[in-house]
N, C-alpha and C positions, 0 to 999 in steps of 0.2 A: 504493500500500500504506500510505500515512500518511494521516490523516484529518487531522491540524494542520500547517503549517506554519510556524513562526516565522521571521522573513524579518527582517535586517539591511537598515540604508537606504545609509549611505555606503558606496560602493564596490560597492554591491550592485545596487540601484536608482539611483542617480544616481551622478557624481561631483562633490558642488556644484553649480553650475548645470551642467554639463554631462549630457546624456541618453545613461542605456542604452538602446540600444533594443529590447533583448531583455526589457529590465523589464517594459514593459506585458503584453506579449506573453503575456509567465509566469503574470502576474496575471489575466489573462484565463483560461488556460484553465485555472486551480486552481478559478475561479469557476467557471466551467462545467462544471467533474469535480464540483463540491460541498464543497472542501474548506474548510478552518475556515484563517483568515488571522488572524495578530497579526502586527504590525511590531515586532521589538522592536532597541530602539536604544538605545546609548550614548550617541547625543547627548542634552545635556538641558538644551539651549537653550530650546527651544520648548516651546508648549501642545501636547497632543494635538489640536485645532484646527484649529492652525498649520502641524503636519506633512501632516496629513492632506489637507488645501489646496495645500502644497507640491507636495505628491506627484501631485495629480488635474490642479491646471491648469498646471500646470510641465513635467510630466514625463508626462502621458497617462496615470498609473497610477489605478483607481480606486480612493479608498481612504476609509476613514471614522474620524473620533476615534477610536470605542471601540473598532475594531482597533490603535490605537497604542499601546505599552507602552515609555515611555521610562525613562531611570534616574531623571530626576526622580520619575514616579510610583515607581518600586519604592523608591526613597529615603524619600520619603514614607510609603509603605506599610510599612518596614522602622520605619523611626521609632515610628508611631503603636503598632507592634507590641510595640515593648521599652520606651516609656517607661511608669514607673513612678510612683516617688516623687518623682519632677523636676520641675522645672517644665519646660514644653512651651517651651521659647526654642530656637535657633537663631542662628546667624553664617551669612550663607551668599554664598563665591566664585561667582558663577556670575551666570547670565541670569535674564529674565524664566520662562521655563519652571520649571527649577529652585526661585525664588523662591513662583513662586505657590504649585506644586503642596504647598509645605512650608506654606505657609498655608492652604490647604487642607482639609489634615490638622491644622490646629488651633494650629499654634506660632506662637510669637512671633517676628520679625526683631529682633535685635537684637546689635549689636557689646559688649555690657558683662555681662559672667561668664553668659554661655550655655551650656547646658547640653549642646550639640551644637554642634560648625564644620564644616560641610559644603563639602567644595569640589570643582566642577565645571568645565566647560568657561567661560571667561569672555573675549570678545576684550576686553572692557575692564578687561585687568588692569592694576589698578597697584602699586608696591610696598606703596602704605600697606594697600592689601586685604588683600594675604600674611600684611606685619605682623600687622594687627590679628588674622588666622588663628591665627596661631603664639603669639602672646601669650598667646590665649585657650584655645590647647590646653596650652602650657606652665602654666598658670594653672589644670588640671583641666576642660576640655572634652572631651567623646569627640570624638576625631577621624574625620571620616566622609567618603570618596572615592566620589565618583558612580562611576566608570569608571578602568581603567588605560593606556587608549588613547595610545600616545604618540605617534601621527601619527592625522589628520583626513584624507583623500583630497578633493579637492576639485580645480577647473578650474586651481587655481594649483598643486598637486601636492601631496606630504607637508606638512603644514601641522600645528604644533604640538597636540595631544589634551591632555584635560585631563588623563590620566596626566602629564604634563609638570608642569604647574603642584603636582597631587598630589604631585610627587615633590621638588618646590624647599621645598613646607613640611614634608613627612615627613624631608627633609634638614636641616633647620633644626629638627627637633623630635627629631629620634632623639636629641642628648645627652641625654634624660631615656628611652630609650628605649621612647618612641610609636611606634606601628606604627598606622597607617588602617585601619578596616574599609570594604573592596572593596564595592560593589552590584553593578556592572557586570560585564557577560563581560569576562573570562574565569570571573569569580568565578560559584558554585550561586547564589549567592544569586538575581538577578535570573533565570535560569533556573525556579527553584523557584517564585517569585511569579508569575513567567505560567504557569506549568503551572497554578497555582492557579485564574489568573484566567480561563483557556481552561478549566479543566474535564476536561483531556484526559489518560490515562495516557502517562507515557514514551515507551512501546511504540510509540503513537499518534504523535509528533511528529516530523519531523526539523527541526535549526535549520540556517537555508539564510546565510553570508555570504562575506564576500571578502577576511577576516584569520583567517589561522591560529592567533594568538596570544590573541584574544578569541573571534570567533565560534567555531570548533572546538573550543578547548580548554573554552569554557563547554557545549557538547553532551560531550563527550567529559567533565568535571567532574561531569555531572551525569545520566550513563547518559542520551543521546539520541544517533540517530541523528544525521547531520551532509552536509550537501552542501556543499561548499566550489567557491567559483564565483571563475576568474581572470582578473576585471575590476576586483578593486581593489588591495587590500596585497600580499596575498602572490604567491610567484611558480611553478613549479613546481618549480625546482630549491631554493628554501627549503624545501615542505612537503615534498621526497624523502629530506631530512635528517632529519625524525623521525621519533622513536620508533613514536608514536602517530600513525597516518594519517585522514584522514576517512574514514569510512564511504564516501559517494562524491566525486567532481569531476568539475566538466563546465569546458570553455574559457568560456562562456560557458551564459545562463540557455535559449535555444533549443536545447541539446544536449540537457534534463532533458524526460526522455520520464515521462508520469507512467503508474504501472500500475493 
């Protein structure tokens, strides 16, 4: 009954290196029903590329760039959207994915009175990074969070999300009381820009992941159906606790009968 599917990677499709094996499987026959595939993820590591690659010879799933929708792109995409009278610079926490995508889109990298600090998932964080973050947002930078993820699912287990990192400089920045603006699920935002970029009404989509706290509540933020699948974060007796339920759950992605 849905003609899109927006589809979370960690914990959903993979855990890390480690394989669903229900992932391909799923992906196989949305292909074969005809339905319309974006991957959209919070990681914002990688190139669409990169994931896409990940995902085909890694994991047996087939998949392609322009099906990928990371927060680096909607970051970018969010950027190019609202800047004005500014100059197009940037500060930016994070990876190669992250980095390029903002260049990309036309800005500058650079640590000295930028006009944005962008901070993402980054394993090479070091103090001076942060620093130089919070200097530059206490100093009149917008402050701008890829994602609020506080755990990564991966072969090692709960692994720190860039929410983490987001929330050690939004802790260090609140004396002037700075608050981030979110891209990432749970937030409409990233939501709203792949509706965009699919094409597709609401009505049309359900968003398929395996954290409650993001993928859900960004379907449920944003008037979309939701399948909640537990193979990654959440558990059933957490999601029995809210309010708000997913639309549906399955144990896993072989349960989801498509109609």
């Amino acid at each position: 009954m849905y003609q899109g599917y927006f589809i979370d990677l960690d914990g959903t499709m993979y855990k890390g290196k480690e394989k669903i094996p229900a992932a391909p499987r799923f992906i196989d026959r949305l292909r074969a029903a005809g339905k319309q595939i974006l991957f959209v993820t919070n990681n914002s590591t990688k190139a669409p590329e990169a994931v896409a690659q990940n995902l085909s010879r890694n994991h047996g799933i087939e998949a392609y760039a322009t099906e990928i929708y990371t927060t680096a792109l909607a970051t970018a995409d969010y950027l190019k959207a609202t800047v004005t009278d500014r100059p197009k610079t940037a500060y930016v926490v994070g990876e190669v994915g992250l980095k390029t995508a903002i260049q990309a889109a036309g800005f500058t990298l650079t640590a000295d009175h930028p006009s944005y600090v962008v901070v993402g998932l980054d394993t090479q964080v070091t103090y001076a990074k942060l620093e130089t973050a919070v200097l530059n947002i206490l100093a009149g930078s917008t402050f701008i969070g890829t994602n609020a993820d506080s755990n990564l699912p991966n072969e090692k287990g709960l692994t720190p999300g860039a929410g983490a990192l987001i929330q050690l400089v939004a802790y260090a920045t609140a004396v002037k009381g700075i608050k981030p603006i979110m891209i990432g699920k749970p937030e409409p935002l990233i939501m709203e820009l792949a509706l965009q970029k699919s094409g597709l009404a609401k009505a049309d989509v359900v968003m398929v992941g395996d954290n409650y706290q993001t993928d859900i509540l960004a379907g449920i933020h944003t008037g979309i159906d939701t399948l909640l699948v537990y193979t990654g974060v959440s558990t059933p007796a957490q999601v029995a606790k809210q309010a708000q339920q997913p639309t549906h759950t399955v144990p896993t992605l072989d349960e989801w009968h498509l109609i």
